[in-house]
N, C-alpha and C positions, 0 to 999 in steps of 0.2 A: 312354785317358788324356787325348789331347788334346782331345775332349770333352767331357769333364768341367770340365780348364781354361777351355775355350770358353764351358760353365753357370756357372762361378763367376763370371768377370769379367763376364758379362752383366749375372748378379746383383748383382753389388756395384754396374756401374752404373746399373739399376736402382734402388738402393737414395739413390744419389747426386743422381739428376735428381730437380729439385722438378715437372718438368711432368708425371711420370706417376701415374697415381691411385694405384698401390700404395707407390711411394715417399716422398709427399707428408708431410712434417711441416709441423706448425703453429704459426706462425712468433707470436711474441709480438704482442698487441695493438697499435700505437699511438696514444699519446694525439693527443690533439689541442687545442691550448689554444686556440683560436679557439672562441668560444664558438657554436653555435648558433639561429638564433632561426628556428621555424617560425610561417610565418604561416598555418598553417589553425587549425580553431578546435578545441579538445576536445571532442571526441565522446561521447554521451551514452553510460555502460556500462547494459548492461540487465541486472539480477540475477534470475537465473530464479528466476522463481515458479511456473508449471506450464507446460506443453507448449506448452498455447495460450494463455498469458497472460502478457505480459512489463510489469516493475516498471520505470517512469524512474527511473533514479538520476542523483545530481550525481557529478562526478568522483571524488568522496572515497569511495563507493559505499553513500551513504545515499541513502534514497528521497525524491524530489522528491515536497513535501507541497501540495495546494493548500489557498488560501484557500475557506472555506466558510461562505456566506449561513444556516446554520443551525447548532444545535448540541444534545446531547443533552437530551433533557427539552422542545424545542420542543411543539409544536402543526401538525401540518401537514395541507395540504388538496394530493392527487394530481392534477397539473392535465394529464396526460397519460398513455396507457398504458392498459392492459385496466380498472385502477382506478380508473379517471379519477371525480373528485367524492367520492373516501371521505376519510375524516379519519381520523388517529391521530398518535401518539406516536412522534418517535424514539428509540428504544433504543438505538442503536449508529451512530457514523460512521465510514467509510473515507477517511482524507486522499488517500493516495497515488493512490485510483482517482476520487476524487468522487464518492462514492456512499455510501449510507443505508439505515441499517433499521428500516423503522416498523412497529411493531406491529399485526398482524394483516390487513397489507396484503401484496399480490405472495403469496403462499402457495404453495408447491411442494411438491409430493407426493414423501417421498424412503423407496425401498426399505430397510430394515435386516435386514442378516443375523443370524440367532440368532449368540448370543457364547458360548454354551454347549451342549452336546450336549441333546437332547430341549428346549430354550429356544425357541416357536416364534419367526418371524422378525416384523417389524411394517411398516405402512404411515404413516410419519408425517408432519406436516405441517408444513413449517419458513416462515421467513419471508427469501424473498431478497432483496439488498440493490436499491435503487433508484438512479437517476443524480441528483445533487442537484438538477439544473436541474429535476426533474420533479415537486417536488415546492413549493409557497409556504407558507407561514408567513399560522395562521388565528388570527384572534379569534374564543375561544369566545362572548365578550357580545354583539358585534356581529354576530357569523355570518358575515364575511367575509375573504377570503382577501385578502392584500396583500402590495407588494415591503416590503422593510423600508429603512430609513434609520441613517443615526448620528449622535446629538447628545452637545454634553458638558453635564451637568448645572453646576450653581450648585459644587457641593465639588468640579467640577475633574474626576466619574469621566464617563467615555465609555460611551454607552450605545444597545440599537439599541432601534428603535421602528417600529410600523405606521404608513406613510405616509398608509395609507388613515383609519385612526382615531386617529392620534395616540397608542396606546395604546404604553407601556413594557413593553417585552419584560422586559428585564435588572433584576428590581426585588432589593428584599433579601430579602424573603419569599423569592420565587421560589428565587435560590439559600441559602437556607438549606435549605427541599423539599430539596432536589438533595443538599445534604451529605448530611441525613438519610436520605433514601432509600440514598444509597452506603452511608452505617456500616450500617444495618439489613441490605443485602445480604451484606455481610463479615462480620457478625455471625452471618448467616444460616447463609455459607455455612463458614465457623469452626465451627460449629454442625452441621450434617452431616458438615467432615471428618473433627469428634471422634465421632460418633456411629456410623461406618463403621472 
């Protein structure tokens, strides 16, 4: 019996001391109205994008975009890389990595697995993206590749232009093409959703 008195009062002390692990409660926060100010800087968060590739973001954790010496629908000429001296079209840009994809250039061979039983499987041929610095901006007339520049025209709009020829990228023609082209694809592709 005495004992057991001996295990109670152990435990109850126990249960009393804040320094042992088992008896420990947790004692209400305190504020603290002195305000803080850290002086390091905020650190870039990175949002996974795959295993081996990580996206800049800004703190807010949208992706930091770069500026980009070209834009879709250009003209370019490959000024380095297995491709080096071919011309084509870009089709698509990537702000976030700075990087391009022109038409019929960079070309990789990508395995596809049958999606259906007895479907055999296919060998096709995609077009990978390029790094923008790799590629310059061509005049088809003149046949040469040039950096680009910016001027503001006489009505006030900003516009880039061939350094080398003087020649205006950014005309109105040009982008009207470029509308049209886009409705014709949406039309397009409107046009097989309903069809499928």
């Amino acid at each position: 019996m005495a004992t057991m008195a001996a295990l109670q009062s152990s435990m109850s002390s126990l249960f009393l001391t804040s320094n042992t692990f088992l008896g420990q409660r947790l004692s209400p926060p305190t504020l603290c109205l002195v305000p803080i100010k850290s002086t390091e800087k905020p650190c870039l968060i990175f949002a996974k994008l795959k295993r081996w590739e990580r996206k800049e973001c800004k703190p807010n954790s949208l992706p930091i975009l770069h500026k980009m010496h070209v834009k879709v629908g250009d003209t370019v000429k490959v000024i380095s890389g297995r491709d080096k001296g071919k011309i084509g079209e870009i089709s698509k840009i990537f702000k976030h990595n700075s990087t391009v994809v022109v038409s019929e250039i960079n070309l990789k061979t990508k395995h596809v697995k049958s999606r259906e039983e007895g479907e055999p499987g296919q060998i096709i041929k995609i077009e990978a993206p390029i790094h923008s610095s790799n590629v310059m901006l061509y005049s088809k007339e003149k046949e040469v590749a040039s950096r680009i520049g910016h001027k503001t025209l006489e009505n006030g709009k900003r516009v880039r232009y061939l350094i080398k020829t003087g020649e205006i990228i950014d005309t109105e023609e040009r982008l009207k093409e470029l509308l049209e082209g886009k409705k014709k694809t949406e039309v397009a592709a409107a046009a097989a959703g309903g069809a499928s």
